[in-house]
C-alpha positions in Angstrom: -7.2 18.5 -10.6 -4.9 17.1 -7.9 -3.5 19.4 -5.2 0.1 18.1 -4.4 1.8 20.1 -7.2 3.4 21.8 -3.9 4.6 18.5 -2.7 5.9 16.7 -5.5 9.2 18.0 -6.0 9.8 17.8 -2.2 12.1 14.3 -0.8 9.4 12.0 0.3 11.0 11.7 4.0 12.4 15.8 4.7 9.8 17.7 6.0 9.0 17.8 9.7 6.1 17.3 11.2 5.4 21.0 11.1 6.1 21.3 7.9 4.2 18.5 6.8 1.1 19.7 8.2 0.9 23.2 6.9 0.6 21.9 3.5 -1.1 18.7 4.2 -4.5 19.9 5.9 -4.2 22.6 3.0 -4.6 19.7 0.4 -6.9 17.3 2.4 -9.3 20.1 2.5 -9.3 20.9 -1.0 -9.6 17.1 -1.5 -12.5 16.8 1.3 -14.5 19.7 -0.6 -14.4 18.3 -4.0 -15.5 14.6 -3.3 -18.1 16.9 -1.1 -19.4 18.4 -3.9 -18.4 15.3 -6.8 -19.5 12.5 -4.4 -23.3 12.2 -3.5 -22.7 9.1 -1.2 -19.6 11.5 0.5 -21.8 14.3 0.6 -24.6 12.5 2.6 -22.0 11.4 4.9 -20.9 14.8 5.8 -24.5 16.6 5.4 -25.9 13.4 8.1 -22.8 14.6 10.4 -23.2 18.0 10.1 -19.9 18.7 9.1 -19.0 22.0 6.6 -16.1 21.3 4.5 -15.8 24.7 3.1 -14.9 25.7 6.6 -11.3 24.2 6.5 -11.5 22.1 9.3 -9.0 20.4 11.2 -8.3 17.7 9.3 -8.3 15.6 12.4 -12.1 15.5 12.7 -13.0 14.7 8.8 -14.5 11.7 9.2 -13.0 8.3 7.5 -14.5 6.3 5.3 -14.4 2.7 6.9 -13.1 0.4 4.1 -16.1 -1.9 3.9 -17.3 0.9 2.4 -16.2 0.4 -0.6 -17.3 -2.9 -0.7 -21.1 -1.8 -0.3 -20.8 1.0 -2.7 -19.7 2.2 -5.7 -18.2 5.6 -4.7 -16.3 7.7 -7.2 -15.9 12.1 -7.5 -15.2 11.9 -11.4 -17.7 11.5 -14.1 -18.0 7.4 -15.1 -16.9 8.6 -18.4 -13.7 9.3 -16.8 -13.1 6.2 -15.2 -10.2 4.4 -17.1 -9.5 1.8 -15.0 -11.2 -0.3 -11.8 -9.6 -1.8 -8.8 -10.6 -4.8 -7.0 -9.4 -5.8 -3.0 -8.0 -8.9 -2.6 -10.8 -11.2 -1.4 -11.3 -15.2 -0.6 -14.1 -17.0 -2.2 -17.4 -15.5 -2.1 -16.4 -12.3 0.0 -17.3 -9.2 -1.5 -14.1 -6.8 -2.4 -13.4 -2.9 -2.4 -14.0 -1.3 -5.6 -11.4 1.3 -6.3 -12.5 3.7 -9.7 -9.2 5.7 -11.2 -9.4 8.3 -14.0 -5.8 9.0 -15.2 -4.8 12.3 -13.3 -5.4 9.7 -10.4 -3.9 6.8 -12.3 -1.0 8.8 -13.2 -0.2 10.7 -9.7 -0.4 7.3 -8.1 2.3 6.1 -10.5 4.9 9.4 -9.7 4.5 9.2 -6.2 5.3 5.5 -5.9 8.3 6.3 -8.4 9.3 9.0 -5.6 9.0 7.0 -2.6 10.6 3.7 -3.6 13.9 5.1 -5.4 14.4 6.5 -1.4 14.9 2.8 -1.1 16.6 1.2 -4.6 17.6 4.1 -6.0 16.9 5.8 -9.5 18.3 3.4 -11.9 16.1 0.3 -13.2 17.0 -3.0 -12.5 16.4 -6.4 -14.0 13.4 -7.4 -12.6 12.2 -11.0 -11.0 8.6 -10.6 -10.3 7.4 -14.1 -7.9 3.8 -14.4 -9.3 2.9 -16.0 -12.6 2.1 -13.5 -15.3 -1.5 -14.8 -15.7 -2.7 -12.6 -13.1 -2.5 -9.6 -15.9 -4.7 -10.8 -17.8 -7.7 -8.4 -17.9 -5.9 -4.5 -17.8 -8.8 -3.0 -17.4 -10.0 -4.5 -14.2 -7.1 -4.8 -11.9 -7.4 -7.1 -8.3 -5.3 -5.9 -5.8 -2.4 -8.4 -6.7 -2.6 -7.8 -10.2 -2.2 -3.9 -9.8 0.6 -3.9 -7.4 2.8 -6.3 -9.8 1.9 -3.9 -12.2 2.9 -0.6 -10.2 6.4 -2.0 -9.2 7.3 -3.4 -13.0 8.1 0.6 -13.6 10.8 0.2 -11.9 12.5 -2.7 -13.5 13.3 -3.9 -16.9 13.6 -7.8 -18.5 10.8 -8.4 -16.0 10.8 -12.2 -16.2 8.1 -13.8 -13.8 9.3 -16.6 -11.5 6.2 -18.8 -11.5 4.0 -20.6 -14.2 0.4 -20.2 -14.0 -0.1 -23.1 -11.2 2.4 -21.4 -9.3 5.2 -23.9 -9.4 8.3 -22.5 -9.8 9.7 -22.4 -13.5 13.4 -22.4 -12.8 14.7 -22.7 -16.5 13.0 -19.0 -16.8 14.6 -18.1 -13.6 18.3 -19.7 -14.2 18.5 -18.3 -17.3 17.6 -14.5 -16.2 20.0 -15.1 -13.5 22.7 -16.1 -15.4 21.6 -13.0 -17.9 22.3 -10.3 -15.0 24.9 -12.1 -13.2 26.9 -10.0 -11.2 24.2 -7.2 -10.8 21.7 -6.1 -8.5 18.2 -7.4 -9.2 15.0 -5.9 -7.9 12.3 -8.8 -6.8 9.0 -8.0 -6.4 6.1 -10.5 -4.7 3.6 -10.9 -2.3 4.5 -12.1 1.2 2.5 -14.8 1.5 3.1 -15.9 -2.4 7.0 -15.4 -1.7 7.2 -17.8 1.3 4.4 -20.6 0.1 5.3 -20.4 -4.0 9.0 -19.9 -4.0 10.6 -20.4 -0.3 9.2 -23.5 0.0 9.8 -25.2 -3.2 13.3 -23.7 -2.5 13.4 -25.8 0.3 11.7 -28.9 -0.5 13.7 -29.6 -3.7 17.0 -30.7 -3.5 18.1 -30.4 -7.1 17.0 -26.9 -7.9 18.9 -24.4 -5.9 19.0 -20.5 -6.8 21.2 -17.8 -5.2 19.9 -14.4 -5.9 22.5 -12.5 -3.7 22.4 -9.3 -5.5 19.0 -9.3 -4.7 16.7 -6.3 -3.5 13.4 -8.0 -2.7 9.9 -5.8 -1.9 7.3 -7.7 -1.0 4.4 -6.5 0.9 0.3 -8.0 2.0 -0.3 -11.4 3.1 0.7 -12.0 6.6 -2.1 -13.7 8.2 -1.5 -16.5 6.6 2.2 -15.9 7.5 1.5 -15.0 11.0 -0.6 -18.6 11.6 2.8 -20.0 10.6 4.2 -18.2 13.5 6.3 -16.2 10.7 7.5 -12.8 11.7 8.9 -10.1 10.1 12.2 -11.0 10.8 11.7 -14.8 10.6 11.0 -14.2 7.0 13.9 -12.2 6.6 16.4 -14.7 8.0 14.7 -17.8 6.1 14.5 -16.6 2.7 18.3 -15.3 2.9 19.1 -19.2 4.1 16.9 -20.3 0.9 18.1 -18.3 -1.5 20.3 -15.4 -0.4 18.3 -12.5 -0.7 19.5 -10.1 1.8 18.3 -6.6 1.5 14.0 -7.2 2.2 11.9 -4.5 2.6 8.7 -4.7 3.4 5.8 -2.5 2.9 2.4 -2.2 4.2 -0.6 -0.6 1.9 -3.9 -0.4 0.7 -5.6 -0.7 -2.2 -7.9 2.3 -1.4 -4.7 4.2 -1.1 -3.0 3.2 -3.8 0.7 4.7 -4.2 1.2 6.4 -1.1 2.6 3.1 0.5 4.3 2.7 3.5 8.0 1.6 3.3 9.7 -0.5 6.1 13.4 1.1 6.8 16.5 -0.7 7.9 15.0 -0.6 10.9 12.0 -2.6 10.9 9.8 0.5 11.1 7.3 1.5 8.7 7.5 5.1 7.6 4.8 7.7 6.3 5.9 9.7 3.7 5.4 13.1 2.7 1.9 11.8 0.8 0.6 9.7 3.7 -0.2 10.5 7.4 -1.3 7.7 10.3 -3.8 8.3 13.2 -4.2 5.1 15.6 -8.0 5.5 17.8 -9.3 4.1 20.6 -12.4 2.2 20.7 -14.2 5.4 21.0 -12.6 6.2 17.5 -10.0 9.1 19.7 -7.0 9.6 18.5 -3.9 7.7 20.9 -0.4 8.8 21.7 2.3 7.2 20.5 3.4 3.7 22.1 -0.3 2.9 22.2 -1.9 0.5 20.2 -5.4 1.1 18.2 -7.1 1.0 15.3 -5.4 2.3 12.2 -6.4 5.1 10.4 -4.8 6.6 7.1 -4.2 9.4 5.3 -3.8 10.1 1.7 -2.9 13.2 -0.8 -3.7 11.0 -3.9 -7.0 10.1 -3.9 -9.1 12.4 -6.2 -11.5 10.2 -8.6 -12.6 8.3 -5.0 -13.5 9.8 -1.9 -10.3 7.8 0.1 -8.2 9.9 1.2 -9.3 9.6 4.8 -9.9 6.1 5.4 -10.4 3.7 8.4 -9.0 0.7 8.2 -9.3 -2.9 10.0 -5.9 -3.2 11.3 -4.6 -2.6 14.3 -1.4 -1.0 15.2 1.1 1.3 16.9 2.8 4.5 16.3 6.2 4.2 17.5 7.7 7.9 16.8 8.0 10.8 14.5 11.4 12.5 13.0 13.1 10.5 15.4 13.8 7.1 13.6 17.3 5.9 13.7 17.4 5.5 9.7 17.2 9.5 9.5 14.4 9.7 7.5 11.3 12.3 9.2 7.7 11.4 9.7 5.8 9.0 11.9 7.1 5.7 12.1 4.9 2.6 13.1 4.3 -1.2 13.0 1.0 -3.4 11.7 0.3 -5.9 14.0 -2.3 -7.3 11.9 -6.2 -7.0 10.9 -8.5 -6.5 14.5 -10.0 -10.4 15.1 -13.8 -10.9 13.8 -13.2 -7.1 11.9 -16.2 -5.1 11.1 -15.0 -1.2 11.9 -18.3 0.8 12.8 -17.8 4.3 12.1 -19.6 7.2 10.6 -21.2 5.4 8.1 -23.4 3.3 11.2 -25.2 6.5 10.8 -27.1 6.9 8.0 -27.7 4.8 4.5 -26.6 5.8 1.3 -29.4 5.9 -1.1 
């Protein structure tokens, strides 16, 4: 079973960085020794370099998994007959995706942690929710894409979730006017995708005349999607400022995660900076895969309590990015803070897996 039973009653932004550690390397061990020993493909990887788990390492030199990974293979640490549900990366046409496999200690610690981390943000209560997708993307429950399984995650928190798009992902504003005028007067949580948000809603918003909406009392988290975004020369705070002039939406958080991490996201605070909670750690390397100082940019690499039926808790991503402090953030809340600037051009991360082949 999990090991974060010490860290789940904790506030998901209190502990200092001291703190954090002594019980974090304490549960990515544990979690490096069972997918060791539940894991053939994670075993090999270890055994090929010549790396001991049971000797508590420092969790600094566990190798990551590089995400393509999980495109290649099909790597769970639970039996199949546990397996209750199956993840899928977002990917275009023809491109393979990441394969995520969940059993439901997994499934359900994903959901708790999630809970914990976002009410930092909205709060406890449950809104009414306005989710900007079309509801045909929950189709098969079973088999989740990355999409699919974050709408899902985030309708926890909300309740009359009415989606704001049909299934060709116009906008359908009689659905939309008439939760509105439902909740008038209180705060609605809105939940999207970035890109989805500004192509599917913000522009329609602004390219129709007659339909106007005003969701002031609006608390939108939206989150993926920004290459297409940042082609548009669309910032963070460009997208900010826009959708409050389409449609009034002024509190926007937004969140930066990945599906082989699912749960431990990665808020953005009131001030622009992206935050590692108590569940997640952030490591940017070099070219020679070393570990940077702060105010240097790098590759990104993550870390995660949650993981358990997959071996991702120590994963290495294709993104680039740059720690920018830790404790220290301005919005009071402790642990490294950081900014994404997006995926590394022509991406293909080789790590420890260049070194063998898992057969």
């Amino acid at each position: 079973m999990h090991e974060i039973e010490d860290l789940i009653d904790i506030e998901p932004y209190s502990l200092s960085k001291d703190e954090k550690n002594k019980a974090y390397n304490k549960i990515l061990n544990k979690l490096t020794i069972h997918h060791y020993n539940n894991c053939k493909e994670y075993k090999k990887i270890l055994d090929t370099l010549k790396i001991n788990p049971s000797l508590n390492n420092d969790i600094k030199s566990t190798p990551s998994l590089p995400v393509r990974l999980f495109k290649e293979y099909d790597l769970h640490s639970v039996d199949k007959s546990d397996i209750i549900k199956t993840m899928t990366s977002s990917g275009t046409s023809g491109q393979s995706v990441s394969k995520i496999f969940l059993d439901k200690s997994t499934a359900t610690m994903q959901t708790k942690i999630l809970a914990k981390i976002l009410s930092n943000f909205i709060g406890k209560k449950r809104l009414p929710m306005l989710i900007i997708d079309t509801k045909a993307i929950l189709k098969n429950r079973t088999s989740f894409s990355a999409r699919g399984a974050g709408i899902l995650g985030f309708t926890m928190f909300g309740f009359d979730v009415t989606y704001a798009l049909n299934e060709d992902m116009s906008i359908d504003f009689e659905s939309v006017r008439l939760f509105l005028d439902k909740h008038k007067d209180k705060d609605i949580l809105i939940f999207g995708f970035t890109s989805i948000i500004w192509e599917h809603f913000h522009k329609a918003l602004l390219n129709s005349s007659d339909n106007k909406i005003n969701i002031d009392k609006g608390i939108l988290i939206h989150g993926g999607g920004w290459k297409k975004l940042e082609s548009q020369s669309v910032d963070s705070l460009t997208f900010k400022k826009m959708i409050e002039s389409s449609c009034g939406i002024k509190k926007i958080y937004n969140y930066y995660g990945m599906i082989e991490q699912t749960g431990s996201i990665f808020m953005e605070c009131e001030e622009g900076h992206l935050h590692c909670s108590i569940y997640s750690d952030i490591d940017i390397l070099n070219e020679s895969l070393e570990i940077v100082d702060k105010n240097q940019s790098g590759l990104v690499k993550l870390y995660s309590v949650l993981p358990y039926s997959y071996p991702g808790h120590i994963i290495l991503t294709e993104d680039s990015g740059e720690i920018l402090g830790e404790d220290d953030c301005p919005c009071g809340r402790k642990g490294k803070y950081f900014k994404i600037y997006g995926r590394v051009k022509n991406a293909e991360v080789r790590g420890c897996s260049d070194t063998y082949e898992l057969k």
